[in-house]
Short mmCIF file of the C-alpha atoms (twelve columns), coordinates in Angstrom:
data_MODEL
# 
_entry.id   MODEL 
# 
loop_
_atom_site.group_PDB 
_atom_site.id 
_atom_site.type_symbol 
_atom_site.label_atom_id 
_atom_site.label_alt_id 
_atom_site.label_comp_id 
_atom_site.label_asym_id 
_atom_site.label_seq_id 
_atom_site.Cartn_x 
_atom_site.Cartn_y 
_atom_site.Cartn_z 
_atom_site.pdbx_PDB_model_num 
ATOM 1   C CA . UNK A 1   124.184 100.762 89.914  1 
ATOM 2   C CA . UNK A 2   124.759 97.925  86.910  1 
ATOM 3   C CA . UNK A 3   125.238 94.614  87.940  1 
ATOM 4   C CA . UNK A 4   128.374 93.655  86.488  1 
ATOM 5   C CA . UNK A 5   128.219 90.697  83.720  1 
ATOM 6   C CA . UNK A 6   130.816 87.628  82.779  1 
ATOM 7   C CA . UNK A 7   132.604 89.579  80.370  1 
ATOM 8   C CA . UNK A 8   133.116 92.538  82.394  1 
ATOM 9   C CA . UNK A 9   133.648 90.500  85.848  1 
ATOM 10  C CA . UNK A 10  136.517 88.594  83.748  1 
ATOM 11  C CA . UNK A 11  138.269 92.035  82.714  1 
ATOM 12  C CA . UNK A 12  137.765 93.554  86.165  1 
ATOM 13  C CA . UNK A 13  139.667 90.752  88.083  1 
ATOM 14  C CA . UNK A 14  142.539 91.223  85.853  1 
ATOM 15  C CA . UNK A 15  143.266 94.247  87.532  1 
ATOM 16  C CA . UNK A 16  145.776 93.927  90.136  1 
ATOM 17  C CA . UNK A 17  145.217 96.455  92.088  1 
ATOM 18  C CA . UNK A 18  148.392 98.142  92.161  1 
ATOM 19  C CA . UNK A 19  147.767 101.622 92.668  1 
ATOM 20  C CA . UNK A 20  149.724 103.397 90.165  1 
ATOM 21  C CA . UNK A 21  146.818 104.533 87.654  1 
ATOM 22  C CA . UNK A 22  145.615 106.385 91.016  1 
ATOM 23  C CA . UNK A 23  148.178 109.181 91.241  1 
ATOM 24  C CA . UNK A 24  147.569 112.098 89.996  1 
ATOM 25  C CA . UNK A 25  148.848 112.831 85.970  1 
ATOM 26  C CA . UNK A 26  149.495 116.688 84.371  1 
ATOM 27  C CA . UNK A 27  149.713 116.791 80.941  1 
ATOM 28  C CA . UNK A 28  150.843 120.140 79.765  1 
ATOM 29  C CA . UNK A 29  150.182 122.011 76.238  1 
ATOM 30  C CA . UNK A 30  152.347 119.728 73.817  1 
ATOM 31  C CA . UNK A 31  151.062 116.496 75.302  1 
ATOM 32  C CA . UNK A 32  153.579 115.193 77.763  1 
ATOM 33  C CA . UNK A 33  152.585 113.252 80.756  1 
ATOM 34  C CA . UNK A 34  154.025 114.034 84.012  1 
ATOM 35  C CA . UNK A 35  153.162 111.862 86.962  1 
ATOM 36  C CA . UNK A 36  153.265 113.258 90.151  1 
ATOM 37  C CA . UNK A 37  153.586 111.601 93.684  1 
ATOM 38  C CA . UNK A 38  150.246 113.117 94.529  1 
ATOM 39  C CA . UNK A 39  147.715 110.100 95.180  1 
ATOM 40  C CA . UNK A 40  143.503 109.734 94.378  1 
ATOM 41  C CA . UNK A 41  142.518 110.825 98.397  1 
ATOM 42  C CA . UNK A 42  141.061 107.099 98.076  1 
ATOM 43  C CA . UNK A 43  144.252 105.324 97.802  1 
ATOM 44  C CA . UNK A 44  145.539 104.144 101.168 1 
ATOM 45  C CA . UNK A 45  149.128 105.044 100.379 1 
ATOM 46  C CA . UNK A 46  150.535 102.089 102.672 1 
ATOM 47  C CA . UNK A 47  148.779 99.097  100.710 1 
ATOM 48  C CA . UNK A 48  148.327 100.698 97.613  1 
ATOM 49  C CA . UNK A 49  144.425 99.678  97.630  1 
ATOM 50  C CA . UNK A 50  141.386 101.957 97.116  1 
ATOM 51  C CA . UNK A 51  139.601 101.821 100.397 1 
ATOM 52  C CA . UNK A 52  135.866 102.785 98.092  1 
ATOM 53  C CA . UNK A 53  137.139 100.123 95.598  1 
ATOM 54  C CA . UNK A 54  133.505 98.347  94.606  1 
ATOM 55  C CA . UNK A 55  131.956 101.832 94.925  1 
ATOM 56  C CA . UNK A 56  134.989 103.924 93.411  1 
ATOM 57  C CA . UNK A 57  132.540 104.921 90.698  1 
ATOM 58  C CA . UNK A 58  129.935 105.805 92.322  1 
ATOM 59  C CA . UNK A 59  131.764 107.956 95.561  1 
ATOM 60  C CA . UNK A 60  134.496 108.816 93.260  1 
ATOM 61  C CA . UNK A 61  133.231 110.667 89.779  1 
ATOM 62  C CA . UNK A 62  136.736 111.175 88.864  1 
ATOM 63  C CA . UNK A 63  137.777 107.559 88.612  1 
ATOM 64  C CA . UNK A 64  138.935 106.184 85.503  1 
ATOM 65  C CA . UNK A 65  136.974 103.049 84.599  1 
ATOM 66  C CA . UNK A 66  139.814 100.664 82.608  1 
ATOM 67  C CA . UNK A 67  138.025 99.569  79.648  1 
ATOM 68  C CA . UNK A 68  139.945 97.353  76.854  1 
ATOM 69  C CA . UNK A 69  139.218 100.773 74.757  1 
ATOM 70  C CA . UNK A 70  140.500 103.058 77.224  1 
ATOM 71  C CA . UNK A 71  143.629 100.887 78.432  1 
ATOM 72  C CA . UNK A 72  144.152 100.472 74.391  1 
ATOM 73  C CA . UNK A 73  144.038 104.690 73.716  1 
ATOM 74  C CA . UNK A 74  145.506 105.653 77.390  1 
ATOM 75  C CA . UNK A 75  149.017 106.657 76.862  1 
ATOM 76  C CA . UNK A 76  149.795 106.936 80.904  1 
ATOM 77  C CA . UNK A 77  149.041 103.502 81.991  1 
ATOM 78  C CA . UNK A 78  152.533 101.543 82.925  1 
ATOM 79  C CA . UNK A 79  153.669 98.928  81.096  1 
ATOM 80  C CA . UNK A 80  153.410 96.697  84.145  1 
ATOM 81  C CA . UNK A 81  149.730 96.967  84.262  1 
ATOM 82  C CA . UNK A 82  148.186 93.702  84.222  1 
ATOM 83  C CA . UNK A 83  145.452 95.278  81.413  1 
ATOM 84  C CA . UNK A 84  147.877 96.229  79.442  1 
ATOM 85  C CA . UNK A 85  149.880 93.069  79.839  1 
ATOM 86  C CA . UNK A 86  146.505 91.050  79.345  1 
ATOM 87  C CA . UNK A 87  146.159 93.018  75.802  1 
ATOM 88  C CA . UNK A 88  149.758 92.416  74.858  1 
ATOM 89  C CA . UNK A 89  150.545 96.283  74.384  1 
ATOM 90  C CA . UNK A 90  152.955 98.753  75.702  1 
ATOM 91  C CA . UNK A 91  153.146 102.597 75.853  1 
ATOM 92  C CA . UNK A 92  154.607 104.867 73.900  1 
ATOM 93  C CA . UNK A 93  157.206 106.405 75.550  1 
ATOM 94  C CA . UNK A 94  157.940 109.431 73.372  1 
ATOM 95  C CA . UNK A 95  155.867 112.087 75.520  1 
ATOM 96  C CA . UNK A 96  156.247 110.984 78.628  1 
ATOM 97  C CA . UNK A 97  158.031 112.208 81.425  1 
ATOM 98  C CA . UNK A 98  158.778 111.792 84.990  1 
ATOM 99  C CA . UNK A 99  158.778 115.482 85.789  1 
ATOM 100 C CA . UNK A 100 159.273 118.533 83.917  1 
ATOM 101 C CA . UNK A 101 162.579 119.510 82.326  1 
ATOM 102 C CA . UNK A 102 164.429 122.633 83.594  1 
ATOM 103 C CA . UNK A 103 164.905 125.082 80.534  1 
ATOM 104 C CA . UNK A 104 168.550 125.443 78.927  1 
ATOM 105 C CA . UNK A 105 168.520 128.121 79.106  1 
ATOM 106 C CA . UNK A 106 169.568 130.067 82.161  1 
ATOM 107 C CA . UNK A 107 167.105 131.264 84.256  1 
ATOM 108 C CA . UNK A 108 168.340 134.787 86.691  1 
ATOM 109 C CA . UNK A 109 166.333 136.430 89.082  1 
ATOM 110 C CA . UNK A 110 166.165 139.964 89.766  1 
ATOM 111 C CA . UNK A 111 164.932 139.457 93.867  1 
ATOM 112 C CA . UNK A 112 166.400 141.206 96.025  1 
ATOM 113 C CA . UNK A 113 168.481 143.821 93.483  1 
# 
């Protein structure tokens, strides 16, 4: 594994640890984000830590490493996010969504006739 240098040591310990970048994220055909309250099996739900944090990378192939690019281009990273804050930049809030939005129109079913 890379031994971490100054620079990225620095950026690393902004990170706060929080959590909420490890819960699972669906983002369907027209590019909206819905987050889910399904979290990384890593994340001990009850401190909101990774328990394979220094080896998330290596253990973990699906982990997101934060770099200033990808915290800069990621539109699903919260506003609170101590990267993000660091950088001075907030999302964009125009395709994102909590969960998906029921259809107007009126949806019958035909079970049971």
């Amino acid at each position: 594994m890379k031994q971490p240098n100054d620079k990225d040591a620095a950026w690393e310990s902004l990170c706060e640890q929080c959590g909420l970048c490890c819960f699972e994220k669906i983002e369907d055909d027209s590019g909206t984000i819905f987050f889910t309250q399904t979290p990384c099996r890593y994340l001990d739900v009850s401190t909101r830590r990774c328990v394979i944090y220094e080896r998330r990378f290596e253990i973990n192939p699906e982990c997101v490493k934060l770099t200033e690019e990808l915290v800069r281009e990621l539109p699903w990273l919260h506003d609170d996010c101590a990267y993000r804050r660091a950088l001075g930049i907030k999302r964009t809030r125009t395709k994102m969504s909590g969960r998906p939005k029921r259809s107007k129109q009126k949806e019958s079913s035909t079970y049971g006739k």
